[in-house]
C-alpha positions as a Markdown table, in Angstrom:
| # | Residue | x | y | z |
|---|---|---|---|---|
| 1 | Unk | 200.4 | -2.8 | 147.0 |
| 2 | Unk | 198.6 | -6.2 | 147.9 |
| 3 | Unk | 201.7 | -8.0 | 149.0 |
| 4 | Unk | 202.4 | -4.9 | 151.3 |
| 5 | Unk | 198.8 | -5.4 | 152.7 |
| 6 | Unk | 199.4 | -9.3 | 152.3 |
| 7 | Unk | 203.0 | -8.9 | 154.9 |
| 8 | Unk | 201.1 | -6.8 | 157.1 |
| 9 | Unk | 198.5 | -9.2 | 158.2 |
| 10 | Unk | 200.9 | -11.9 | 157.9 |
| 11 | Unk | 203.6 | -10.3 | 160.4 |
| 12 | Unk | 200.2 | -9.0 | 162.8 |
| 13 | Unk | 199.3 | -12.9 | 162.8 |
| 14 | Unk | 202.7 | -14.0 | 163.7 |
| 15 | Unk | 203.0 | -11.8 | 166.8 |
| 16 | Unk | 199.3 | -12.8 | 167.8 |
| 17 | Unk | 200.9 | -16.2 | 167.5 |
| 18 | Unk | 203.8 | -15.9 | 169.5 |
| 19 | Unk | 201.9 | -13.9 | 171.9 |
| 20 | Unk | 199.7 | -16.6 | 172.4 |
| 21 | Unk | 202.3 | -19.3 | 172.8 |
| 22 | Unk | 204.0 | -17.2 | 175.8 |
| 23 | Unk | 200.9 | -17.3 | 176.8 |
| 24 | Unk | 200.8 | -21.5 | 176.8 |
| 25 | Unk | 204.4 | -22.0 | 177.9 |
| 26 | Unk | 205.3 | -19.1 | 180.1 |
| 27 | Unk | 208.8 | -18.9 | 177.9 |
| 28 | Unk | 210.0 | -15.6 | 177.4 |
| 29 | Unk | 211.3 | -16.6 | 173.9 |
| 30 | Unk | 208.0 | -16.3 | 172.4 |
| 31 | Unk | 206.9 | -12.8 | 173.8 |
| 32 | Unk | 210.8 | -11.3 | 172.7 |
| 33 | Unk | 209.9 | -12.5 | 168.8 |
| 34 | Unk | 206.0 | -11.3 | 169.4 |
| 35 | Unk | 207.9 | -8.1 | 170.0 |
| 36 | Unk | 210.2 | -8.2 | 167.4 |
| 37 | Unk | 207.4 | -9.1 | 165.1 |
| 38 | Unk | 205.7 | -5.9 | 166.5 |
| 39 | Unk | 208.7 | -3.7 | 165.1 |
| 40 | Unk | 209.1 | -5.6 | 161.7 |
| 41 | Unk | 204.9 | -4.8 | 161.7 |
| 42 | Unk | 205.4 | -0.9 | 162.4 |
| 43 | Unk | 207.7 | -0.3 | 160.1 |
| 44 | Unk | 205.7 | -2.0 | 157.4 |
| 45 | Unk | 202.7 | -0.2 | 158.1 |
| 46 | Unk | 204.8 | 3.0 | 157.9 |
| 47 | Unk | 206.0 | 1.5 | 154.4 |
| 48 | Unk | 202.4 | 0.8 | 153.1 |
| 49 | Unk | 201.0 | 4.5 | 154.2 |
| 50 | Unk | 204.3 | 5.9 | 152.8 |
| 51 | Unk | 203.5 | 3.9 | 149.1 |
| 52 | Unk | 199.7 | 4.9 | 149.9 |
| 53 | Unk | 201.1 | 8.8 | 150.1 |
| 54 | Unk | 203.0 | 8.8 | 147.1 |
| 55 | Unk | 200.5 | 7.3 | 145.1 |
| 56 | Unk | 198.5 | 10.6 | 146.1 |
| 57 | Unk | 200.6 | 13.1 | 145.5 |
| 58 | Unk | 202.2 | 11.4 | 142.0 |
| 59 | Unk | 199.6 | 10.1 | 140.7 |
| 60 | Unk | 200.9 | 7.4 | 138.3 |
């Protein structure tokens, strides 16, 4: 469960990153991997509340 958490802040911090450098540069390479990072980041919060789920209804 902590790497989940772990690549969750990690992907977060990479689109903040590449948000910011489209911000810098102006190139529109940045904010098109800020948004792919976005997606990558949505489906891995889906992910961790799915495992968070299943650990309540099967208790282990």
């Amino acid at each position: 469960m902590i790497v989940v958490r772990l690549l969750v802040v990690a992907i977060a911090l990479w689109s903040a990153m590449m948000v910011a450098m489209w911000m810098f540069t102006g190139q529109r390479r940045f904010l098109r991997m800020a948004w792919q990072a976005a997606k990558i980041a949505i489906i891995a919060v889906a992910v961790f509340f799915g495992l968070m789920l299943i650990e309540r209804v099967l208790p282990l």
